[in-house]
Structures are given as structure tokens and as C-alpha cells.
N, C-alpha and C positions, 0 to 999 in steps of 0.2 A: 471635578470639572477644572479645565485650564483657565484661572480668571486671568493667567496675563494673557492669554488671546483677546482679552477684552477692552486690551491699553490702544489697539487699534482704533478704537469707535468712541466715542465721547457721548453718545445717545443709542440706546439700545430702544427701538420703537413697535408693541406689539398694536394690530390692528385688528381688524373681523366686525363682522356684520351682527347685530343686535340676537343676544341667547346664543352668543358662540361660543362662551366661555373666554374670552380674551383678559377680563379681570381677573381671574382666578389663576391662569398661566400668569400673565404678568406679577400677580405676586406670590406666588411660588419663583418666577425667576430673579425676579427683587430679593428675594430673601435668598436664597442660596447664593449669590455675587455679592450680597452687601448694600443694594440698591435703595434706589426711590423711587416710588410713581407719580409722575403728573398725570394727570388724568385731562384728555382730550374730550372729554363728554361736554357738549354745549347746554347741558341742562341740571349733570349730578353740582354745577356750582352753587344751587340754590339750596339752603337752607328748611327742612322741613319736607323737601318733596323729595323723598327716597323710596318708597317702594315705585312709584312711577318711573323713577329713572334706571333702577337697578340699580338704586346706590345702598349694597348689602354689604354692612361692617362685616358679615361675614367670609366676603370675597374677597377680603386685604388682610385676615387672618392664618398664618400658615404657624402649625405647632404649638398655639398657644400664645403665640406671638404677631402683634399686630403691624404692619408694615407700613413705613413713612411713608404719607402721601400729601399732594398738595393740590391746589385749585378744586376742592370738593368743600360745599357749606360755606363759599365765602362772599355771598350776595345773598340778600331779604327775599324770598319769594314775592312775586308782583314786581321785581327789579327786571329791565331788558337788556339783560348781558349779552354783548355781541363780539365778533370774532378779534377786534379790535385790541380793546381788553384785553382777550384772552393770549391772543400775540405779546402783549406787556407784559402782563403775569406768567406766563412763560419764562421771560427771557430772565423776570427776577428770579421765578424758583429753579433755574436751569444753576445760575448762577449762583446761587446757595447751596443746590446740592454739588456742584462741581466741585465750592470750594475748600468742602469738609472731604473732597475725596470720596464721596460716591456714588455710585453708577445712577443716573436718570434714566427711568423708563417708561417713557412716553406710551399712554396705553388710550385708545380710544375709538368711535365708531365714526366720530363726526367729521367726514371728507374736508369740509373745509376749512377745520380750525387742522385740523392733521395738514394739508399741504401749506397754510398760512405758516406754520411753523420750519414745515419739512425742508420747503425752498424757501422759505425764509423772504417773501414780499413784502415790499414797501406799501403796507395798502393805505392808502392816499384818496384825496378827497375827486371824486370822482364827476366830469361834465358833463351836461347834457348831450346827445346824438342824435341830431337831429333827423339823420336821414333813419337810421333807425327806429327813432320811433313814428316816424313814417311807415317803415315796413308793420311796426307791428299796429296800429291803428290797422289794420284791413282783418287780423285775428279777431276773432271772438275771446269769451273770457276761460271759457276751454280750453282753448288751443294755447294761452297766454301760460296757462297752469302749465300742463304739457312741456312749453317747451322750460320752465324756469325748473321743473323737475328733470330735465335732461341735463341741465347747466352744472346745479347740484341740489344735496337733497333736503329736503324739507323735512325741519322736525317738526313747526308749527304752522299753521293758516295765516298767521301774519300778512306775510306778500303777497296772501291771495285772495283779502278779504273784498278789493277792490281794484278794478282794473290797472287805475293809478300806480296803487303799489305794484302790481305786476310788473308793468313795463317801466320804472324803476329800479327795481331787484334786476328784471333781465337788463338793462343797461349796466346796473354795475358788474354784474358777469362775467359780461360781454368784454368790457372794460379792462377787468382785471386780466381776465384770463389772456388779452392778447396787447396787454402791457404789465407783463412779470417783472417792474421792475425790480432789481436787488436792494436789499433795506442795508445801508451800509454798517448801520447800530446793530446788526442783528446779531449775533454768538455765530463764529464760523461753524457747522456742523457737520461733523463727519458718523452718518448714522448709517445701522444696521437695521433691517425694517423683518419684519416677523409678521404673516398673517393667519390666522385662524378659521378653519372654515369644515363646515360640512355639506355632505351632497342637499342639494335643491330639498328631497321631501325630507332630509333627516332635520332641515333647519326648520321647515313651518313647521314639522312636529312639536319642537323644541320652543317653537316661540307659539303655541298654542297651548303647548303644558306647562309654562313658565307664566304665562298670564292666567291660567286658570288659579294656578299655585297664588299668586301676587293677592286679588282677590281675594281667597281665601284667605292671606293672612294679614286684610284687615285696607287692602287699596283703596278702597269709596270711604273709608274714614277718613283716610289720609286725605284725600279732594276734598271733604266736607268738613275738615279741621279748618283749612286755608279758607274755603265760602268764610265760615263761621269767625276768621280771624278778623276778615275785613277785606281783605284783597279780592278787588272786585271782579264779577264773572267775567267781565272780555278779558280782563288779565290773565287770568287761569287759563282762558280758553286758547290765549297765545300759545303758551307751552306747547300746543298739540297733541298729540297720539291719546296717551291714558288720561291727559286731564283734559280735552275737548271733549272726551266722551264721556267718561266718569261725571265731569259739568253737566251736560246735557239732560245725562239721564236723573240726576240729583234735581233740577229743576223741571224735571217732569216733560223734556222736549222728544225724551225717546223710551221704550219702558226696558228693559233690563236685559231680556234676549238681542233686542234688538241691538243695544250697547254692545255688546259683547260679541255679536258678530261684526258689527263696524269696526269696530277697535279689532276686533282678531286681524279683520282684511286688513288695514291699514297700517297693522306692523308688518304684517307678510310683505306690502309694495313699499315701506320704508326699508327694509333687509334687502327688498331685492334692487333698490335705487343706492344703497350703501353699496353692494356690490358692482353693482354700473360703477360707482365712482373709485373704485381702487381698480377696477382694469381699465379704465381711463387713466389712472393714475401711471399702470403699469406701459399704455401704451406710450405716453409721452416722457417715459424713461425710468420710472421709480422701479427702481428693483425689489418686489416684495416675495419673502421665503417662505412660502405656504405650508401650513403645518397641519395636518389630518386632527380634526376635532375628536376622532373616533379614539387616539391615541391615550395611552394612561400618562398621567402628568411627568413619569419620570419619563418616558419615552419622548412627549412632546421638548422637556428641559434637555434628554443628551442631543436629540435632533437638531436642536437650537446650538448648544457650543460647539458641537459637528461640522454645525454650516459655519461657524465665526472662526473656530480654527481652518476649515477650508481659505474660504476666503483669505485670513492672517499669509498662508502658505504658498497662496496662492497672484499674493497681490506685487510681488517685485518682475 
């Protein structure tokens, strides 16, 4: 591989939609450059909740060798880490790995801690709208969901446990998204964006066989460790996807088929609402270099410095 093609870009960023494999490319590409990963998951931060998030030490292991990563394990479960934060810790582990001279590679599924970083906004404390919550008082609490899942995606029930928060959440959206302003603190970034992706049925398959697998090795302990730690059920239940239903069915709200087909749907509409949000992304200008999931790992890695030297070659 040519790493000085790589002296172009100061952030190398892989993306993809939930069981794409993006963890696993990302550290296979970290460790052939010399890199490090931050990790854009708004939930592997938490401490103790890893088969729920896909936070597998095995997916940052290439050769027997474990690859530097950062922002995973460093919040209490029951803590509500939000995008904010995550914008901060960023900028410190950007700035650490830059300064020892190695590659940063931003790997993640979570749309909006990914563009928080990518363009790099000021997010700022946010007014009320009035006329807008005008418009949306005439919605139901349907429609309310609906439309904050169009805005961006939802990994927990949180903003939607109450209409209130609804139309809160959709103000701040609303808000941010049509005042981008520029964070002037922020690391000027010159990144290259990498996405991961397989056709529509090869991904439910994938994220159907991947929770059966999760389960199996041991997921409803993992839910029922944190019950049992102390951290209380509507906490757990914030998280959403595997610990809203995993909860549920532990307190006896749903019996175990039924868990398992809720939860199966609800990763299938979280994958496909992560997808909505990177071709929104694409529309409003992010250049992202789609990478065949079908691909063997060395293929997917010469594909990747293929497209970087392109670019290099390409950009006077």
C-alpha cells in the first residue's frame, strides 16, 4: 500500500449501516497504515453493554494484535451520553492520535455523532419555535415519531416516550440542521469517507443471523447483569433496540418469540433509517466511497488506497 497517499487526508472515516462489517474493515485498515480508531457508536461508550452494541474485542483484533481505540467503555451504564460529549471527546482523541503521528479512523453507524464531527458544528443551546410547535400540536404522537425518524435515527425511545419530548427533539433538528453553524474550536478536517454496504436482503439476513448468534452467546445475561447491578429498568430501557426488548421480556412484558421477532424488526428499520441518513448525507454534499460488503478483506483494503491514491492524483 502507498501510505504517503495518505499524508492528503488527516481523518480516514469508515461508515455502513448496522452487521455491515464496518468494524472489522476499519481495523484491518488501522493496522495496515499504523492507525487508530475512534469509534462513532453512541452506545459501544458504555461500559458492560457489549454484546448489545457489537462491541466485540474481537472486531479490533487483526493478527493477534489488538488495535488502538478510543471512546468505547468510557461511561457507567445508566449514564445518558449524548452527541455533545461525544463532539469533545473526539476532538481530544483526534488530537492525541494526530500527535504521536497516527492515522485516526473514524468508524461508526451513528448518523449524527458522524456528521457532528464530519462538518464539524457548533451545536449550541438551542430556542424554542414557536410557530413550529404550532405546526406540530395538530400531529398525533404517530406522526410525531415519524417525522423525528426522518430527521435522524433513533437508537432509543427516549424522544419518544412522550409527546413533549417529541416535539423537542424535532425542534432541535430542525434547528440544527438549518443553522450549521461552524464550531471555530473544532480540528480543521480534511477527510476521506469510506462506506460499507450490502444489497437490501443480503443485510436483513446478516442482521438476523447476527442476533440469533448475539443471543446465543449469552445477550439476555448481559441485560440481566445491569437489572441485577442496579441500573434501573427505564434506564436500560433508554438504550433501545436489544436492551428495550431483552428488558421487557426479562420482566415478563413480552414472552421470548415475541422478543425476538420485535427486536429482529426494529434492527431491520434501524439499518434501513441509518441508510436514509448517509444518502441524505450524500445528498447535501458528503462524498462517501462505497465498498461491496461481498468483498474479501484484502480487496475491500486495495479498493480503499485505490480510491485515496485516485483522489491524491487527481486533486491539482
Amino acid at each position: 500500500m502507498n501510505k504517503e497517499a495518505l499524508n492528503s487526508y488527516n481523518l480516514v472515516t469508515i461508515l455502513g449501516p448496522t452487521a455491515s462489517g464496518k468494524t472489522t474493515l476499519a481495523a484491518h485498515f488501522a493496522n495496515r497504515i499504523g492507525g487508530e480508531i475512534i469509534s462513532a457508536d453512541s452506545r459501544q461508550v458504555y461500559r458492560g453493554m457489549d454484546l448489545g452494541t457489537g462491541k466485540d474485542i474481537a472486531d479490533y483484533t487483526v493478527n493477534g494484535v489488538t488495535v488502538p481505540s478510543h471512546l468505547i467503555n468510557i461511561v457507567n451504564a445508566g449514564y445518558k451520553y449524548n452527541v455533545y460529549e461525544f463532539q469533545k471527546d473526539f476532538v481530544s482523541a483526534f488530537n492525541s492520535i494526530s500527535s504521536h503521528g497516527a492515522m485516526p479512523v473514524l468508524c461508526g453507524g451513528s448518523g449524527l455523532y458522524l456528521e457532528a464531527v464530519l462538518k464539524g458544528f457548533e451545536l449550541i443551546s438551542v430556542p424554542e419555535n414557536p410557530q413550529l410547535r404550532e405546526e406540530l400540536s395538530r400531529k398525533n404522537h404517530e406522526e410525531l415519531i415519524a417525522m423525528l425518524s426522518s430527521l435522524r435515527s433513533l437508537h432509543n425511545q427516549s424522544d419518544t416516550c412522550s409527546t413533549k419530548r417529541l416535539v423537542r427533539a424535532i425542534e432541535i433538528e430542525h434547528f440544527q440542521h438549518n443553522n450549521p453553524a461552524k464550531n471555530n474550536n473544532f480540528p480543521s478536517l480534511n477527510p476521506i469517507i469510506f462506506g460499507v454496504r450490502f444489497s437490501r436482503i443480503q443485510e436483513r439476513t446478516r442482521i438476523t443471523e447476527r442476533l440469533k448468534a448475539r443471543l446465543n452467546e449469552g445477550m439476555i445475561d448481559e441485560v440481566k447483569s445491569l437489572i441485577d447491578s442496579g441500573i434501573p429498568v427505564a434506564d436500560i430501557l433508554y438504550y433501545g433496540l436489544e436492551y428495550k426488548w431483552i428488558t421487557l421480556y426479562l420482566i415478563d412484558q413480552v414472552d421470548y418469540n415475541t422478543m425476538f421477532e420485535k427486536l429482529n424488526t426494529a434492527i431491520h428499520q434501524f439499518a434501513k433509517r441509518q441508510m436514509t441518513w448517509f444518502r441524505r448525507m450524500e445528498r447535501n454534499g458528503t462524498d462517501i466511497n462505497w465498498v461491496d460488503g461481498n468483498l474479501t478483506m484484502e480487496q475491500k483494503l486495495e479498493i480503499m488506497m485505490d480510491r485515496i491514491n485516485y483522489k491524491k492524483a487527481n486533486s491539482f
